[in-house]
ZADO-1210 file (C-alpha; in nm, 4 decimals, padded with zeros to 6 digits):
<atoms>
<atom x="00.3825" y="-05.5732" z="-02.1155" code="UNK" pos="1"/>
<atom x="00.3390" y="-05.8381" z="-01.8729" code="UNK" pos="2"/>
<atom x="00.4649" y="-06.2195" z="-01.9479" code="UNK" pos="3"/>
<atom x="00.1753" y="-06.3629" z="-02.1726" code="UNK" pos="4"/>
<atom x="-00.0940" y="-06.6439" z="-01.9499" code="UNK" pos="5"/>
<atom x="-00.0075" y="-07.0197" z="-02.0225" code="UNK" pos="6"/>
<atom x="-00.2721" y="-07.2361" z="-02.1601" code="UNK" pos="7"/>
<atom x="-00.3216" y="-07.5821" z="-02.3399" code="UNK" pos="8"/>
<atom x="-00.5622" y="-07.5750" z="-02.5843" code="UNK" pos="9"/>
<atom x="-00.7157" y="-07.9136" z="-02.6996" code="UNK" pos="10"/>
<atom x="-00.8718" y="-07.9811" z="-03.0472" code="UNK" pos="11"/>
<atom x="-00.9196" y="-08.2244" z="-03.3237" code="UNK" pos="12"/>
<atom x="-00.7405" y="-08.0863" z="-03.6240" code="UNK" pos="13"/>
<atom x="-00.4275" y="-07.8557" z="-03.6245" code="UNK" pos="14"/>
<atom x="-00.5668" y="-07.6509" z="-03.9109" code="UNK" pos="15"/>
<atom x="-00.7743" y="-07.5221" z="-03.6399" code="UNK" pos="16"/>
<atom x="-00.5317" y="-07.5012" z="-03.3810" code="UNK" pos="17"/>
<atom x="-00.2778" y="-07.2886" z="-03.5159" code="UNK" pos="18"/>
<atom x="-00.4395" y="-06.9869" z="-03.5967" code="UNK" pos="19"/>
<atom x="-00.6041" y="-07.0021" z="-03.2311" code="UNK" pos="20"/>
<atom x="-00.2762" y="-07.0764" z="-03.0923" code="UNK" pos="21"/>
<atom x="-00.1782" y="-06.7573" z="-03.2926" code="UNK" pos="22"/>
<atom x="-00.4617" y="-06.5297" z="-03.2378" code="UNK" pos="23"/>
<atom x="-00.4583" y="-06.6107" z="-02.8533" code="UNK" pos="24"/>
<atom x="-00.0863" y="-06.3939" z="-02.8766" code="UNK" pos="25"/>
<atom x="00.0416" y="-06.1858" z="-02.7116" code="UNK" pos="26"/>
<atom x="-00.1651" y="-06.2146" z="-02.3883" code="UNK" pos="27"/>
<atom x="-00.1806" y="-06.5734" z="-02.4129" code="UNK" pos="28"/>
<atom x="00.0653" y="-06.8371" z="-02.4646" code="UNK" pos="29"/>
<atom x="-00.0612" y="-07.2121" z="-02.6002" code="UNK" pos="30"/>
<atom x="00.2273" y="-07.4142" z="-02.4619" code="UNK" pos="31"/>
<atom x="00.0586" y="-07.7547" z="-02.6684" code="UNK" pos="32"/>
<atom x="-00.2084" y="-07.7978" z="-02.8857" code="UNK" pos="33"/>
<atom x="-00.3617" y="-08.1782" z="-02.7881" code="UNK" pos="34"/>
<atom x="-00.5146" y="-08.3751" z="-03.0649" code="UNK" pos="35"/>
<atom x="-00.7809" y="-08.5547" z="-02.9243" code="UNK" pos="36"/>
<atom x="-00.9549" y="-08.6019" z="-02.5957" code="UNK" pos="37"/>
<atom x="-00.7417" y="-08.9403" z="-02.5164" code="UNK" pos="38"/>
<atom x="-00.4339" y="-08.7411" z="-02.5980" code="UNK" pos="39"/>
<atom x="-00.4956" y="-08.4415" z="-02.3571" code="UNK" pos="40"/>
<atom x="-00.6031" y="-08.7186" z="-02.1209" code="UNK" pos="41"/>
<atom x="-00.2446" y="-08.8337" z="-02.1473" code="UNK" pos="42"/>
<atom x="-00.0502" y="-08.5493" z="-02.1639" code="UNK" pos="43"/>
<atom x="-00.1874" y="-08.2542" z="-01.9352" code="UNK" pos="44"/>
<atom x="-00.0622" y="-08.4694" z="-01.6497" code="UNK" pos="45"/>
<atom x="00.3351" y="-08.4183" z="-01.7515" code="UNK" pos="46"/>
<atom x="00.2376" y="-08.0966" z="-01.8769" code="UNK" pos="47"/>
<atom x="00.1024" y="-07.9826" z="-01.5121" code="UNK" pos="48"/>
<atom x="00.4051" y="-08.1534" z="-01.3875" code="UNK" pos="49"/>
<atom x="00.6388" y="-07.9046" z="-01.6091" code="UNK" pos="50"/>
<atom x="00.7663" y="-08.1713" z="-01.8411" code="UNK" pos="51"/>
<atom x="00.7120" y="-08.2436" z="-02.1796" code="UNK" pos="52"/>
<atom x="00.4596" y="-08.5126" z="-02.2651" code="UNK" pos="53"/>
<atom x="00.7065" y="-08.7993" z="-02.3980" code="UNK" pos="54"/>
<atom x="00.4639" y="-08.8506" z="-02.6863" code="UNK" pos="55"/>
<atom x="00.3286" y="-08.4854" z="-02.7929" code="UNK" pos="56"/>
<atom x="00.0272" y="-08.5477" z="-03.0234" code="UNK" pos="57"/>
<atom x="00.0590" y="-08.1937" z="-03.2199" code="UNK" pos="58"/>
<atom x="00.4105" y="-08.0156" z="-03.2637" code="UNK" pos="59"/>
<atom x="00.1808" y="-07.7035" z="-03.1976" code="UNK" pos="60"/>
<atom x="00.2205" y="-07.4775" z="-02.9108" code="UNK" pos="61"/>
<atom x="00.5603" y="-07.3311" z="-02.7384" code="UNK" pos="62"/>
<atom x="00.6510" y="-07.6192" z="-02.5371" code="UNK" pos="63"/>
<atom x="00.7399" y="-07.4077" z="-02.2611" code="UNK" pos="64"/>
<atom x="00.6384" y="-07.6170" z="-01.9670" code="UNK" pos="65"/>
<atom x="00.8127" y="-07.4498" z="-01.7128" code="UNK" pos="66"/>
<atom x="00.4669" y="-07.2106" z="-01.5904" code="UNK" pos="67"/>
<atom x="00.1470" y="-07.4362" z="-01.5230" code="UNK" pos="68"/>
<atom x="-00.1213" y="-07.3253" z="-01.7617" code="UNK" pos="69"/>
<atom x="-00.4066" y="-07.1711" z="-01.6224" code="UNK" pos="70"/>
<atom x="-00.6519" y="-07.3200" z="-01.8095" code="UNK" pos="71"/>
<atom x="-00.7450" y="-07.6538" z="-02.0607" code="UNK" pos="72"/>
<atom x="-00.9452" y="-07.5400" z="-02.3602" code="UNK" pos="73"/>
<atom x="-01.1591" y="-07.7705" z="-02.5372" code="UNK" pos="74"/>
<atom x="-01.2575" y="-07.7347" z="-02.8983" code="UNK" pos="75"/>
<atom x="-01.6283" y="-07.8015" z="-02.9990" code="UNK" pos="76"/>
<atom x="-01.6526" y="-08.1338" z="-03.0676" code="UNK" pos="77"/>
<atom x="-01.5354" y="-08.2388" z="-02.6948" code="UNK" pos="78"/>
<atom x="-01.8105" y="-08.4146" z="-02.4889" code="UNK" pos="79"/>
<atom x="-01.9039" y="-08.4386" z="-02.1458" code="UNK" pos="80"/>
<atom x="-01.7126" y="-08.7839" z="-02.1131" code="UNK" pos="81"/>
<atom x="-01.4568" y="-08.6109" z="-02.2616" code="UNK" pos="82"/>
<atom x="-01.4491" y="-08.2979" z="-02.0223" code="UNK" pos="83"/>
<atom x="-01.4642" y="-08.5844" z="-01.7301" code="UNK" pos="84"/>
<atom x="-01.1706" y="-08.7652" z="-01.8111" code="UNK" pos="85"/>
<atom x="-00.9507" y="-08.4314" z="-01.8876" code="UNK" pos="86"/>
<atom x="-01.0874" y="-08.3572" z="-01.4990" code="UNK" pos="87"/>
<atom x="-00.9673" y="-08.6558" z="-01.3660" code="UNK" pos="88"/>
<atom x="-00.6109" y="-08.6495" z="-01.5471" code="UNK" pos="89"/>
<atom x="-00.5831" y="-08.3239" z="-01.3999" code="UNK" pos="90"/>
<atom x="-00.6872" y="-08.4383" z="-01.0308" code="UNK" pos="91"/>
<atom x="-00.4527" y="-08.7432" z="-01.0963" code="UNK" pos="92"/>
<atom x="-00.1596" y="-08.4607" z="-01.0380" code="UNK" pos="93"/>
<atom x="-00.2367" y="-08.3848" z="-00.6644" code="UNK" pos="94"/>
<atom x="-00.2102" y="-08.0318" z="-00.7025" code="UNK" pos="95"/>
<atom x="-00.2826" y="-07.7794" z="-00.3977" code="UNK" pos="96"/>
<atom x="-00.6073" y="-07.6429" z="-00.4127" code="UNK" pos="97"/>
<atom x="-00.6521" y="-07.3612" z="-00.6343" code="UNK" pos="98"/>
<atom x="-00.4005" y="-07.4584" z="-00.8495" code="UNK" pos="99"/>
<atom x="-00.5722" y="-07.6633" z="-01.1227" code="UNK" pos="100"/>
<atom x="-00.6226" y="-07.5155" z="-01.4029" code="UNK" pos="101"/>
<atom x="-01.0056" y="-07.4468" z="-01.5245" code="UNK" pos="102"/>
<atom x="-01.1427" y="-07.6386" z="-01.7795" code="UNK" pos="103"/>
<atom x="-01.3064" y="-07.4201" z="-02.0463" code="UNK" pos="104"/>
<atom x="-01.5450" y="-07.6359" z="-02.1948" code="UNK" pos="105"/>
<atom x="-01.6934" y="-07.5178" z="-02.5637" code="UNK" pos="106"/>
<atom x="-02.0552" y="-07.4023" z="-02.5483" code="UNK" pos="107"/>
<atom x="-02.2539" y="-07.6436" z="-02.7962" code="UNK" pos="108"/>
<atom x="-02.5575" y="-07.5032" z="-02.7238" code="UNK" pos="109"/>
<atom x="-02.4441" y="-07.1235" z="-02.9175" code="UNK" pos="110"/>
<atom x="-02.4711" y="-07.1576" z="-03.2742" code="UNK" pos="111"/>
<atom x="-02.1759" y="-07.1568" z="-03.5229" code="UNK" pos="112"/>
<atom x="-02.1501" y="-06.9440" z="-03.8361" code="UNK" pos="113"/>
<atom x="-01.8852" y="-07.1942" z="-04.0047" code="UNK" pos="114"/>
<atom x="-01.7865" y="-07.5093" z="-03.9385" code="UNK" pos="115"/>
<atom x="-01.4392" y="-07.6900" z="-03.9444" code="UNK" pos="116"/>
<atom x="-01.1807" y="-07.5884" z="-04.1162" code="UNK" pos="117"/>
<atom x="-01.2726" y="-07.2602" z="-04.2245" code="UNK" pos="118"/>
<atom x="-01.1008" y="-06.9783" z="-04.1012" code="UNK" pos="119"/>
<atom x="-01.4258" y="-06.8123" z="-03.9973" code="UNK" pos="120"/>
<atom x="-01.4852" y="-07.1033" z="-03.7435" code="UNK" pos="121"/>
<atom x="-01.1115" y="-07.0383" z="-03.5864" code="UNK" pos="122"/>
<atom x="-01.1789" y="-06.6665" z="-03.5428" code="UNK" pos="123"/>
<atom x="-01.5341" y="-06.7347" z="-03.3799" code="UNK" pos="124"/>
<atom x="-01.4305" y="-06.9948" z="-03.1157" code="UNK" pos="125"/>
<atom x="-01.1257" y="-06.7765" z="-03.0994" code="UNK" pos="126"/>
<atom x="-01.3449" y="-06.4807" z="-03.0221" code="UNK" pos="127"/>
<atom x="-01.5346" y="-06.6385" z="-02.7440" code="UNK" pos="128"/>
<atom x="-01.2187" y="-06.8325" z="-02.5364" code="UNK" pos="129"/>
<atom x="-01.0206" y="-06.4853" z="-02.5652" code="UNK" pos="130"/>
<atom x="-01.3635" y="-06.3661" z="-02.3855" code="UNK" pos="131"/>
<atom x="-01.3649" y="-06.6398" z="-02.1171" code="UNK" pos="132"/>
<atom x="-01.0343" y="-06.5759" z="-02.0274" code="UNK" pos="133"/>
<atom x="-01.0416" y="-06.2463" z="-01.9985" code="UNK" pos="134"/>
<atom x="-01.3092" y="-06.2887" z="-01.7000" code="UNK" pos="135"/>
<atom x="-01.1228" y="-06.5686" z="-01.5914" code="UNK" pos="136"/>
<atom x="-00.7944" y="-06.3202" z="-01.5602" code="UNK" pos="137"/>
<atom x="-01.0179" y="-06.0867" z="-01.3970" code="UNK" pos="138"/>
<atom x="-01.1712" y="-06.2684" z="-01.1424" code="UNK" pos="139"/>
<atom x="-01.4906" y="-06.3006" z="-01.2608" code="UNK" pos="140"/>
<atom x="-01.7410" y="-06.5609" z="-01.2099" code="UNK" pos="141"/>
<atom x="-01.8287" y="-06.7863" z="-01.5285" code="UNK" pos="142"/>
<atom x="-02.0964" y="-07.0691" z="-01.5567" code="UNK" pos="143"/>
<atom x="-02.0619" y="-07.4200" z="-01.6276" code="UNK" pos="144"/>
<atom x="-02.1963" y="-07.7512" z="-01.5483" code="UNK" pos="145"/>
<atom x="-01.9876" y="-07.8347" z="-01.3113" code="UNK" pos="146"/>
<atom x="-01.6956" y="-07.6771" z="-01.0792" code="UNK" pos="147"/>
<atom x="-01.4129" y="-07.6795" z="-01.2614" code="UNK" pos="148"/>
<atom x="-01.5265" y="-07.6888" z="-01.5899" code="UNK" pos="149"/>
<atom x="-01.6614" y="-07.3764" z="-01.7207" code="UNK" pos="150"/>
<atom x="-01.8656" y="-07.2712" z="-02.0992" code="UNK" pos="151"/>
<atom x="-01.7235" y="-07.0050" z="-02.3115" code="UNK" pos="152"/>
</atoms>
């Protein structure tokens, strides 16, 4: 089996992150879970840099910094403000091109069958990022409202 793919995944409430942290395994590796958009604003710079944010807002995740993640997920309740600042923190870096990771940006606009914190709503969201990346892995070409930022 090949090494699992690193991501950051970025929500508002751990109970949601850690079972998609867990059910993204073994293909996928969250090195942090970011609480909040300010938060991931703040820390995806250090992590794209391979260092730990000095002031992690979740103790979620692997902390393995050493492999740039390949892409940002957003929970639900992110924005497009939100998504826009998370862009520009990861421009900020001055990485080559093609190196940035894509931002997978939640799909508002498809219907939930639970809402926060119920397990249900963790394995649906969980459901669709597992099938974003999975295109993204493959090389396939996924919509969004802007380049860089992508819907699952």
């Amino acid at each position: 089996m090949s090494a699992p793919i690193p991501v950051v995944v970025c929500g508002n409430r751990e109970v949601v992150g850690k079972p998609v942290a867990e059910g993204l395994k073994p293909e996928y590796e969250v090195t942090l879970f970011c609480l909040g958009a300010q938060a991931t604003a703040a820390e995806i710079p250090y992590i794209l840099k391979g260092v730990a944010p000095p002031n992690q807002s979740s103790q979620v995740g692997t902390g393995d910094y050493s492999k740039r993640p390949v892409a940002v997920i957003m929970g639900r309740a992110w924005d497009e403000a939100d998504a826009a600042n998370v862009k520009a923190a990861v421009a900020s870096v001055g990485l080559p091109e093609g190196a940035a990771p894509v931002i997978l940006r939640c799909d508002t606009s498809v219907p939930v069958a639970a809402q926060p914190p119920a397990p249900a709503y963790a394995q649906e969201l969980l459901r669709r990022m597992r099938a974003a990346l999975g295109k993204l892995v493959r090389g396939e070409k996924l919509d969004g409202p802007e380049e860089g930022i992508v819907w699952y």
